[in-house]
Backbone as CSV, one residue per row, in Angstrom:
resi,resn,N_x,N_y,N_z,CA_x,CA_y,CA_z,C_x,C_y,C_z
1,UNK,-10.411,72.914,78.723,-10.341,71.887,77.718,-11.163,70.693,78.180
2,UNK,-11.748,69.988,77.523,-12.769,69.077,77.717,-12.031,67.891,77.758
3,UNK,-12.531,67.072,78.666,-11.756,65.426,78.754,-12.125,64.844,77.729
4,UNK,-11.239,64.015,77.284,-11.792,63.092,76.429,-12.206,61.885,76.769
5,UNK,-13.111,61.127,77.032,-13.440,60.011,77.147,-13.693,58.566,77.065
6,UNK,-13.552,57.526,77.677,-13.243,56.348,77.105,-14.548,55.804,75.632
7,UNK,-15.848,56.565,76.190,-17.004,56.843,75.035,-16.639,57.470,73.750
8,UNK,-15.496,58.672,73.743,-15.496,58.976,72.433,-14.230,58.152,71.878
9,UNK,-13.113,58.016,72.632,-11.846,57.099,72.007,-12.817,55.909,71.533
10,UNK,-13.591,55.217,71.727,-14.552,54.162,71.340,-15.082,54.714,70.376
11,UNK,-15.701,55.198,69.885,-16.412,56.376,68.904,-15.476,56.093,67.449
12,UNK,-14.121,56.978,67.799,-13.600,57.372,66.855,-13.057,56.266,66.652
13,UNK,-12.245,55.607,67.260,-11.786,53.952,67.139,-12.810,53.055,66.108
14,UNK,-14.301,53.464,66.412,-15.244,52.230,65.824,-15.214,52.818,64.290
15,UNK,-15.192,54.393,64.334,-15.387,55.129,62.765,-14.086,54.840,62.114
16,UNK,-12.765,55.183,62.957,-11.533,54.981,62.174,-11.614,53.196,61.477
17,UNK,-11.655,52.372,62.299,-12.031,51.048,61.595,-12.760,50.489,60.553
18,UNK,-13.848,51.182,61.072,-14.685,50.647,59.921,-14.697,52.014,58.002
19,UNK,-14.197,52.829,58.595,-13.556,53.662,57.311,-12.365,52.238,56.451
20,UNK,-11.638,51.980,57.289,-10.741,51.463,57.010,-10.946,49.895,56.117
21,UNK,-11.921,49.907,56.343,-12.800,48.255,56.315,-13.669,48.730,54.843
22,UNK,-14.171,50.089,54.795,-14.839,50.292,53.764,-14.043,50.673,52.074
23,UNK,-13.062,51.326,52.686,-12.046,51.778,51.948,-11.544,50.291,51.110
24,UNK,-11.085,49.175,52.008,-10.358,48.059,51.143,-11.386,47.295,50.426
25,UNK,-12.919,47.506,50.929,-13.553,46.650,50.364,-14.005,47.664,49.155
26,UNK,-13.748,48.400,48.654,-13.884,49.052,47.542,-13.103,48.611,46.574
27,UNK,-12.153,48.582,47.016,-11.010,48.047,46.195,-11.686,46.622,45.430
28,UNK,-11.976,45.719,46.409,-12.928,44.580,45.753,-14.000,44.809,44.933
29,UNK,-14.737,45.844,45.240,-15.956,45.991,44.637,-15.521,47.412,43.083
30,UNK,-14.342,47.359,42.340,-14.138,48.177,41.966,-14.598,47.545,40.240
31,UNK,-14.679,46.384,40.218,-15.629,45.991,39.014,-15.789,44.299,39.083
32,UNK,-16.311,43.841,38.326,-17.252,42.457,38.716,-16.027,41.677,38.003
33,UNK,-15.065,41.851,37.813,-13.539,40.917,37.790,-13.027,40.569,39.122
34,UNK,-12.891,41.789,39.622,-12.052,42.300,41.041,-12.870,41.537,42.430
35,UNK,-13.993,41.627,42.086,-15.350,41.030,42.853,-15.344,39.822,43.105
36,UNK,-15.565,39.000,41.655,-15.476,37.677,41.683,-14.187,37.450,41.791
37,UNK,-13.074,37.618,41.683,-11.705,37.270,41.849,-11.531,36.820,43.265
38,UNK,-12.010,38.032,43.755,-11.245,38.138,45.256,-12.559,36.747,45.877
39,UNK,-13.831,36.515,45.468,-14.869,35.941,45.903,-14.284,33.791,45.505
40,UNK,-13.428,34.713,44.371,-12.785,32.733,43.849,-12.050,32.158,44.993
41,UNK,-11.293,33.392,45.332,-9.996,33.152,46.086,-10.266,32.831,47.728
42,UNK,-11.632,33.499,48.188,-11.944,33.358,49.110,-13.392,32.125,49.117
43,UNK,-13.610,31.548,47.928,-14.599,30.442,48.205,-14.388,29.485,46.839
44,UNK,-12.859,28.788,46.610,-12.500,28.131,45.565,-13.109,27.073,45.052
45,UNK,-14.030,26.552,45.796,-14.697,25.176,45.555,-16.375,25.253,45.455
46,UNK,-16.225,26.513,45.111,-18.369,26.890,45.240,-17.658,27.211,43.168
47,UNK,-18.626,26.448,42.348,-19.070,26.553,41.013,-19.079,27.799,40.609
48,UNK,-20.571,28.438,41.171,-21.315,29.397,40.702,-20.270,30.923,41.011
49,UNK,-19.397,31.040,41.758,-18.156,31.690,41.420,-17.089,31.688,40.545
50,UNK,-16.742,30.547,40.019,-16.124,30.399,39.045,-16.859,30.560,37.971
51,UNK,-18.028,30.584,37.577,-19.180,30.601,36.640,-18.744,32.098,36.348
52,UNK,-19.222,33.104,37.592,-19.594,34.481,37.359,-17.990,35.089,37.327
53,UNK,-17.127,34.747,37.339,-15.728,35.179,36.895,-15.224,34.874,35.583
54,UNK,-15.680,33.728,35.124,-15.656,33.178,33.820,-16.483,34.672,32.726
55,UNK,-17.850,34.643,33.231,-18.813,35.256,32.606,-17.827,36.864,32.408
56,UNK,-17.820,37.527,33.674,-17.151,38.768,33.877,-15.770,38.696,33.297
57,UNK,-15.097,37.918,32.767,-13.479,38.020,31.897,-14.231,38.012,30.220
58,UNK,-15.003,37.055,29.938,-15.132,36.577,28.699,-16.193,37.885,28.021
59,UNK,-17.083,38.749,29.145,-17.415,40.235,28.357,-16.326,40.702,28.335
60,UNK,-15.021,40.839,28.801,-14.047,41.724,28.688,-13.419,41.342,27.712
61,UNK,-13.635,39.745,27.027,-12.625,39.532,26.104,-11.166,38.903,26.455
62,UNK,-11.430,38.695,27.361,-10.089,37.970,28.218,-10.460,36.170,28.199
63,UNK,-10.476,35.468,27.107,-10.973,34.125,26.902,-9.955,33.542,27.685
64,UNK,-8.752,33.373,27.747,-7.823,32.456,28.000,-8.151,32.038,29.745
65,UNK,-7.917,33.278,30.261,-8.781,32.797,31.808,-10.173,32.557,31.803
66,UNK,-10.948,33.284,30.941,-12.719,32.819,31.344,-12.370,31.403,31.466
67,UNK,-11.656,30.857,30.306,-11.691,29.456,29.971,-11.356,28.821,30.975
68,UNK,-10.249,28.986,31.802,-10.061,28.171,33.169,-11.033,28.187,34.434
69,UNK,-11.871,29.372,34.122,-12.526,29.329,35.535,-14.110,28.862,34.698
70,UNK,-14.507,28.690,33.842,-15.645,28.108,33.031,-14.997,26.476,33.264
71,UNK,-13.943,25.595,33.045,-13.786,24.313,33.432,-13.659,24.534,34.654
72,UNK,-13.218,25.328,35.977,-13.441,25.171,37.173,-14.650,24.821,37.597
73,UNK,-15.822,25.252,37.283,-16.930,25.333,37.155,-18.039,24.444,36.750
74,UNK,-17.212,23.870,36.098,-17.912,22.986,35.143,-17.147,21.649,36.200
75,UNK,-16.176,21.713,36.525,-15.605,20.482,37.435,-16.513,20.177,38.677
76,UNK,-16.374,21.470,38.982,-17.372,21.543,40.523,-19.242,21.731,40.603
77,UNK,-19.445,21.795,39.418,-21.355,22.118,39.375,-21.179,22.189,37.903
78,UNK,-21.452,21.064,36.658,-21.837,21.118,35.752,-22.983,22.046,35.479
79,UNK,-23.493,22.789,34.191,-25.050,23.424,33.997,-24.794,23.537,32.603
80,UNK,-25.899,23.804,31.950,-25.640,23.980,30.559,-25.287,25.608,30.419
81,UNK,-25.505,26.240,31.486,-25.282,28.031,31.089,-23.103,27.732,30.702
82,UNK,-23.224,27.372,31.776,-20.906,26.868,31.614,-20.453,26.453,30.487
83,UNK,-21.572,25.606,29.908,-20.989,25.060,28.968,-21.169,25.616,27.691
84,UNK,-22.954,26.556,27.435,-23.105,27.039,26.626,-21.921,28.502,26.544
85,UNK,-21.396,29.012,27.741,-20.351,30.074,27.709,-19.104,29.583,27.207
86,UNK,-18.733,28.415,27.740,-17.434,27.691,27.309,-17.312,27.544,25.782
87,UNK,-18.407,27.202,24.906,-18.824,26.972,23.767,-18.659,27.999,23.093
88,UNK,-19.467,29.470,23.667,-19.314,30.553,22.982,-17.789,31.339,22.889
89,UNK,-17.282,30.415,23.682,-15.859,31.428,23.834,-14.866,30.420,22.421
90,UNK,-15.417,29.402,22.539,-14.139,28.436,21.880,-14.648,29.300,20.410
91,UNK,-16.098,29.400,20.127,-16.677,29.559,19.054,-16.015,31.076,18.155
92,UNK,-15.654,31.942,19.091,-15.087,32.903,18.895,-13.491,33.016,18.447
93,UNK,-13.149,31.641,18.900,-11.806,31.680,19.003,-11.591,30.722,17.294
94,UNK,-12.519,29.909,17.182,-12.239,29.471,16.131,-12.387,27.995,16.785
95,UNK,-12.676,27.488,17.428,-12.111,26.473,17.858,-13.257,25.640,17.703
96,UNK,-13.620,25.114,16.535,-15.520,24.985,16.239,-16.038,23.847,16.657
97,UNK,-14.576,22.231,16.821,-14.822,20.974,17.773,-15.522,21.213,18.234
98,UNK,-14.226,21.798,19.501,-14.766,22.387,20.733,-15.861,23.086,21.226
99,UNK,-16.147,23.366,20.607,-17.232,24.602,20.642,-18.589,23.475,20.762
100,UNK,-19.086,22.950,19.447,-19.941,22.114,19.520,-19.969,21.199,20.139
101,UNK,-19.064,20.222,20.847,-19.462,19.571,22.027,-19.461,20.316,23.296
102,UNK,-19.653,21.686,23.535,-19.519,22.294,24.857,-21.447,22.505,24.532
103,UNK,-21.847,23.002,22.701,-23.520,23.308,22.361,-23.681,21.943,23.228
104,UNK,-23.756,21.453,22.713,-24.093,20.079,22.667,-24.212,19.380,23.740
105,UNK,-23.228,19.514,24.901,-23.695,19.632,26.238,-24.733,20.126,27.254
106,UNK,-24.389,21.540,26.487,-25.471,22.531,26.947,-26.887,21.970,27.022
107,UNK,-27.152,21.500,25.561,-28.352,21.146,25.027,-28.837,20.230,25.802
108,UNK,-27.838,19.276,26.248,-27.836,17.720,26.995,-28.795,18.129,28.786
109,UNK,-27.903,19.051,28.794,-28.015,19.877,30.484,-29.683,20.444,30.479
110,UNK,-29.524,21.182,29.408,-31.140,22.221,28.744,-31.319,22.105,27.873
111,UNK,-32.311,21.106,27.159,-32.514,20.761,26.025,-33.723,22.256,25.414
112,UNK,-34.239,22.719,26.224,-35.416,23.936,26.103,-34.385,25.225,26.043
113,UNK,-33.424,25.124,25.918,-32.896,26.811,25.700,-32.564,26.870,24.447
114,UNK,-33.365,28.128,24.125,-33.311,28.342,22.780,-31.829,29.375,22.410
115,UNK,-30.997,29.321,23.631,-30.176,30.443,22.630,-28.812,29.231,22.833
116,UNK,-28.982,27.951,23.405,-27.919,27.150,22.942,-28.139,26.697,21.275
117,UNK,-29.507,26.689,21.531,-29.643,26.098,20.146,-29.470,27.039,18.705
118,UNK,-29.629,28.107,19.004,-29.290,29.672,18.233,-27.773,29.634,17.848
119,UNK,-27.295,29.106,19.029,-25.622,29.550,19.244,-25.084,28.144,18.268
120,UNK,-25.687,26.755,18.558,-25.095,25.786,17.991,-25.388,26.161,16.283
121,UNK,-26.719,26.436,15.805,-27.249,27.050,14.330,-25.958,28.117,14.195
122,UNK,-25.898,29.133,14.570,-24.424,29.933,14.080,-23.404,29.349,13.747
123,UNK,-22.647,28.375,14.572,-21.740,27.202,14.351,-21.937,27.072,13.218
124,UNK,-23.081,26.429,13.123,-23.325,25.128,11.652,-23.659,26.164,10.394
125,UNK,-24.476,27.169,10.055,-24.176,28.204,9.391,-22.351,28.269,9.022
126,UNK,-21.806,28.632,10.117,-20.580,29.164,10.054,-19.450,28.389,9.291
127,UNK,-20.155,26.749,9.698,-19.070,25.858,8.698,-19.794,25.049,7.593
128,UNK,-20.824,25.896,6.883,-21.623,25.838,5.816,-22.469,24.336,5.751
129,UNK,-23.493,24.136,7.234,-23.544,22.731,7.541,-25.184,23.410,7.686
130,UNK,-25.669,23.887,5.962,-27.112,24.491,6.160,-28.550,23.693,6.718
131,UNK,-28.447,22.710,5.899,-29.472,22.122,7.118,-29.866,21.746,8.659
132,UNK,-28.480,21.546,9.069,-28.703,21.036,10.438,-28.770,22.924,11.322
133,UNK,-27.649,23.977,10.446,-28.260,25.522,10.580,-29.829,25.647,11.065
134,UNK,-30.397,25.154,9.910,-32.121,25.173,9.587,-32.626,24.992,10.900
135,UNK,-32.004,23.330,11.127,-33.014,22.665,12.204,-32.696,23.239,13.687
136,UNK,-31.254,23.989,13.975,-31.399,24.382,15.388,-31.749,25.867,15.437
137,UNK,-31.575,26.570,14.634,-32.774,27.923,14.130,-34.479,27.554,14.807
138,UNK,-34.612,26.559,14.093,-35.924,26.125,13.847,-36.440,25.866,15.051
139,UNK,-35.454,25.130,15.862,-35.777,24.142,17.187,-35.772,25.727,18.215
140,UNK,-34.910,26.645,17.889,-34.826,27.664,18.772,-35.911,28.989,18.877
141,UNK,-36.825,28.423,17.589,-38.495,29.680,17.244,-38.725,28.929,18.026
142,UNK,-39.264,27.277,17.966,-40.363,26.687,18.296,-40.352,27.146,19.745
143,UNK,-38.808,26.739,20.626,-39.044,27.723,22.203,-39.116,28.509,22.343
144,UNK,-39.142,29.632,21.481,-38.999,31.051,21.700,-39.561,31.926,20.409
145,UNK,-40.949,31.678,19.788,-41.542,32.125,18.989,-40.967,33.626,18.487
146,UNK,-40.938,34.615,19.700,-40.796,35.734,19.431,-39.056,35.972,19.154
147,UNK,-38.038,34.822,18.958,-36.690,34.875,18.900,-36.140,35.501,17.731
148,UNK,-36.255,36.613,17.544,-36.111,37.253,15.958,-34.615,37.155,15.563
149,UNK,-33.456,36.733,16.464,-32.313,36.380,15.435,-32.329,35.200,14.757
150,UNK,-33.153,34.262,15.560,-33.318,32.900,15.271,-33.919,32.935,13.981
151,UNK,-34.834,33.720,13.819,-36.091,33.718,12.750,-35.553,34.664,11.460
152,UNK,-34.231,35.690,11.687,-33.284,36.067,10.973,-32.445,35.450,10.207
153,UNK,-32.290,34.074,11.111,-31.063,33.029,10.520,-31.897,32.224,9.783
154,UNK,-33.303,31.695,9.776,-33.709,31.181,9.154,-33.721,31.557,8.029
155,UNK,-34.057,32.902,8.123,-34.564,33.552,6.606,-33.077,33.583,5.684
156,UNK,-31.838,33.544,6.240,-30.584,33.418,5.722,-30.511,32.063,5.238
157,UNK,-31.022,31.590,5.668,-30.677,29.870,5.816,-31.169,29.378,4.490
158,UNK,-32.466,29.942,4.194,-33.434,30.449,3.338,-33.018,30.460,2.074
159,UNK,-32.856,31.794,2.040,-31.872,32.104,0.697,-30.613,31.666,0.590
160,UNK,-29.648,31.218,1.445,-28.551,30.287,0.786,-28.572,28.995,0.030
161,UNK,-30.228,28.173,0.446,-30.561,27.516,-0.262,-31.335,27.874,-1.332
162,UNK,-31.351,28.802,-1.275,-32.601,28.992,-2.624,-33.740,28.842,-2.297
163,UNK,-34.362,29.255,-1.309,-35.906,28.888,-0.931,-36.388,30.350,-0.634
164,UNK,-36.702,31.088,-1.282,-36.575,32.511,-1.477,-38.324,32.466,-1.061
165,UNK,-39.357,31.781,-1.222,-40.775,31.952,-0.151,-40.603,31.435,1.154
166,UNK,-39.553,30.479,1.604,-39.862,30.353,2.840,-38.985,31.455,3.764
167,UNK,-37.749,32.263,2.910,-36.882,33.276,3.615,-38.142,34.400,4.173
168,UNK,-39.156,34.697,3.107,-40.135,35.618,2.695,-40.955,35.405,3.919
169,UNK,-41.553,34.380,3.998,-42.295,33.714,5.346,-41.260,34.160,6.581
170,UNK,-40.328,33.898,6.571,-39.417,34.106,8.106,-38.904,35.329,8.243
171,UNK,-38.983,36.272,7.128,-38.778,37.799,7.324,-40.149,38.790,8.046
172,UNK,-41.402,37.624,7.543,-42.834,38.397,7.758,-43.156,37.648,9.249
173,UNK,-42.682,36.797,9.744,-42.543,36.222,11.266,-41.484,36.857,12.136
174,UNK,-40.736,37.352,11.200,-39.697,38.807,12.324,-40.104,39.937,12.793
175,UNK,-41.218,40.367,11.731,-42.030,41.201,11.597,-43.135,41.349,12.912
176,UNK,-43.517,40.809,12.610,-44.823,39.804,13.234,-44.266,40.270,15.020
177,UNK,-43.025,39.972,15.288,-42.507,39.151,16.306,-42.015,40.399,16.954
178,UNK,-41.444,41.786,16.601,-40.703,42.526,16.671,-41.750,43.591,17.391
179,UNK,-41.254,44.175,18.398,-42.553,45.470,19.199,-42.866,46.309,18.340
180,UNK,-43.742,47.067,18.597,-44.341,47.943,17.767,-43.288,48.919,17.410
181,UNK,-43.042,49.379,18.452,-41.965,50.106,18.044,-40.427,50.485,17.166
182,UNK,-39.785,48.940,17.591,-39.096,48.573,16.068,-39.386,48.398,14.683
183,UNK,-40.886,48.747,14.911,-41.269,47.913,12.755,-40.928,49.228,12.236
């Protein structure tokens, strides 16, 4: 029978451990909730963690916590991405105040992002507030020419007023805008 050695008890000791080490950190890494959770809990005062836990609840549809860790976030490292998420969540919920002073922040933070300004136009669409609809549609082509929901909402925006050549114009700029492959 062969000795065993203080080289292999070291061996199997270093494999049994680090199995053991790989195994729990799976558990963490078992989806980008579990991830950032365990990443909040272990670095409570860094933003951009509370940001990406916010983000990872609010695709799941779980608003009530995004919402606490989107103001965590927003306490510790303001940005307009927090606020434009915070916005989109209230916006969903109904909560349309709220919602527009979180756009509206956003805008303050990044006045050049065209999908706060997309997101605030849905709002105003949504509570039949068509012109100012128009103008953050509008404000959201000018950054983003090729923005075809933007240039969608216009053309809605369009025909709710009755402007049935300029809808015509913003259907043939979707066009225009859209890869070859979608026309």
């Amino acid at each position: 029978m062969k000795m065993i050695t203080l080289n292999h008890v070291l061996i199997v000791s270093t494999v049994a451990l680090l199995s053991v080490s790989s195994f729990s950190r799976n558990a963490v890494w078992h989806d980008s909730v579990t991830l950032w959770s365990d990443a909040a809990g272990k670095s409570p005062q860094k933003g951009k963690v509370h940001y990406n836990l916010g983000a990872s609840l609010a695709l799941r549809e779980r608003y009530d916590p995004a919402e606490v860790h989107f103001k965590k976030a927003l306490a510790l490292a303001p940005d307009h991405k927090t606020h434009s998420n915070l916005g989109s969540i209230y916006f969903l919920q109904g909560r349309m105040t709220e919602a527009e002073r979180h756009f509206e922040l956003a805008i303050h933070y990044n006045p050049s992002s065209p999908d706060v300004r997309y997101n605030l136009g849905l709002l105003c669409l949504e509570q039949a507030r068509l012109d100012e609809a128009k103008h953050h549609f509008h404000v959201a082509v000018l950054l983003d020419p090729a923005f075809v929901e933007a240039l969608n909402s216009l053309a809605l925006v369009a025909v709710l007023q009755g402007r049935f050549a300029d809808a015509e114009r913003h259907k043939e700029q979707t066009k225009a805008s859209e890869p070859e492959s979608e026309q």
